[in-house]
C-alpha positions, 0 to 999 in steps of 0.5 A: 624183639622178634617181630612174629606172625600165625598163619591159621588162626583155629583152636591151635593158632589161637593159643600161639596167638595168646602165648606169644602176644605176652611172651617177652621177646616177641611182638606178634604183628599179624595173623593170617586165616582164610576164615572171617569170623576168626580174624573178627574174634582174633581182632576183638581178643587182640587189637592191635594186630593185623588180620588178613585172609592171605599170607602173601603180605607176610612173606613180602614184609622184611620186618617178619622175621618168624612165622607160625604155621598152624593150618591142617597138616596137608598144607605144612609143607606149601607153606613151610617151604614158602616162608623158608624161601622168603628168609623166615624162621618157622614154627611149625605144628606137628605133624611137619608134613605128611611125607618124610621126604618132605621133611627132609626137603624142608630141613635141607633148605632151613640149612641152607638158608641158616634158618630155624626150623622148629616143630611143635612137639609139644609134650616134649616140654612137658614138665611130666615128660620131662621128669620121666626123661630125668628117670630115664637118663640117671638110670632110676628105671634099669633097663626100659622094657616096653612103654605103653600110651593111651590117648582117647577121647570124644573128639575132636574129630579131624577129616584131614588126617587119621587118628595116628597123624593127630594123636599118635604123633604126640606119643610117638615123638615121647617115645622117640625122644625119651628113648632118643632112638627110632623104631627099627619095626611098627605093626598096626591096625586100625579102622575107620568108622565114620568117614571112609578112608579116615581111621577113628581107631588105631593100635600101633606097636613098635619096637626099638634098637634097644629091644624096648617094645612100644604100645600106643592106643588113639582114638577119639571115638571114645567115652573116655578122655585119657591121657597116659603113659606107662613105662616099665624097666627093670629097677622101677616102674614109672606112670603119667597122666596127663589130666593129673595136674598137680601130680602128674607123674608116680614112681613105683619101686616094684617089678620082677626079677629072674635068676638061676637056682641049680637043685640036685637034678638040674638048673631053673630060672626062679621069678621073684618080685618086689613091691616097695614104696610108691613115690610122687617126685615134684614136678614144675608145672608150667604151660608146655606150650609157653615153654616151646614157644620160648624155646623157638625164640632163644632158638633163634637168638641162638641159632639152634633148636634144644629139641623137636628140630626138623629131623626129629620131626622128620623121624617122627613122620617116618613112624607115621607113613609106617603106621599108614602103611601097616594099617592099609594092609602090610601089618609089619613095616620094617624100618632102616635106621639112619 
């Protein structure tokens, strides 16, 4: 039994809060908020755990051997580095941190100590995502193209961070996992409408080793809550849409093709298309997050992450600060690979 605790205890916090206090395998024991009221509702929705305004106790208590950060980013890495330092595994929201030095620090000192150090890219346990990284690897698409994902909405609107670090994350981290590469080159733009220096709006493009470009739109300034995710290779065409619940995902047997007809005055490409059979594959729905957060156990017992480790994460926020940077003004940020 894996003795458990939540520091923040917000909208997010509160589903870890659920999630894990009926998992087998774990035994949530405290929650941590700076917020009365959150701990009263935590308190009346889950008696038996203790809430405190503070987590310095946790830290202190040898009987905690894991911690849930989920507090605005700007404090990930404070935190994550405090609980790493006191012998805690850690499941940390995403994004990591703000900074990918500051992943790589944390990575490093997850080692060193022989410590977990998860991140929650959710949709990494996806069961849609998960069926379009089985596409992926068996070769049903051909070759992939370009990938392209719409995540809008009507709020919630964030002061901490821009509409990349809250939104785009998710996409970014899809695509890097499925493609299990990182962008080589981002282009961006974006404005901020409401708060000054906070971008409601940002259009990112990446490109990848493998030439397959990337199209990601966010935005929660929007009429229109969308969830999706397009990718196009060369043998099929696969879609997801994520408030589809029963079948998320659709496979289209269509696409173009070129090759090369010679006639009596030279050669020419000919394009020829085809249109086939639309397939829904079945796809198991289960609560993503359950699935991650029973993957952060078994990481434990097992002394390894299966997927969104720190340096995944780390690389995902490397995508980030390239976003940033192209959107304040560079316009193309030219990555080196590791």
């Amino acid at each position: 039994m894996t003795e458990i605790a939540v520091i923040g205890c917000g909208q997010w916090g509160l589903n870890h809060i659920r999630v894990f206090s009926g998992l087998k395998g774990a035994h949530l024991v405290e929650v941590v908020d700076t917020d009365p009221q959150r701990l009263a509702r935590v308190e009346e929705q889950f008696p038996g755990v203790r809430c405190r305004q503070g987590y310095t106790g946790i830290l202190e208590n040898p009987q905690i051997q894991a911690v849930v950060v989920s507090t605005p980013a700007g404090q990930h890495f404070s935190i994550v580095k405090q609980c790493l330092e006191a012998g805690k595994h850690v499941l940390c929201e995403k994004p990591l941190c703000l900074h990918s030095s500051e992943a790589h620090t944390l990575d490093e000192l997850a080692r060193a100590r022989g410590l977990i150090l998860m991140v929650g890219h959710v949709f990494l346990f996806n069961s849609g995502i998960v069926k379009m990284k089985e596409l992926i690897r068996e070769g049903a698409l051909g070759r992939i193209y370009f990938l392209a994902a719409t995540r809008t909405n009507l709020g919630p609107i964030r002061n901490d961070v821009n509409a990349a670090f809250d939104l785009a994350s998710h996409d970014i981290s899809i695509f890097n996992w499925l493609l299990e590469e990182e962008p080589e080159a981002v282009w961006a733009v974006g404005s901020a409408f409401l708060q000054p220096g906070i971008e409601d709006a940002v259009f990112i493009t990446l490109r990848y080793p493998s030439k397959a470009l990337a199209n990601i739109v966010v935005s929660w300034l929007s009429p229109k809550k969308i969830r999706q995710i397009t990718i196009v290779g060369s043998q099929k065409m696969v879609s997801w849409d994520d408030l589809e619940l029963s079948t998320p995902v659709t496979v289209y047997d269509k696409g173009a093709g070129a090759s090369r007809e010679y006639a009596e005055y030279g050669e020419f490409l000919r394009i020829s298309m085809w249109d086939g059979d639309v397939r829904m594959p079945k796809v198991q729905i289960e609560e993503p997050l359950k699935l991650q957060n029973r993957s952060f156990l078994q990481a434990i017992e097992c002394g390894k992450v299966e997927r969104a480790d720190a340096v995944f994460a780390a690389g995902v926020v490397r995508v980030l600060e390239a976003v940033s940077q192209a959107v304040r003004g560079s316009g193309v940020v030219e990555l080196t690979l590791r």
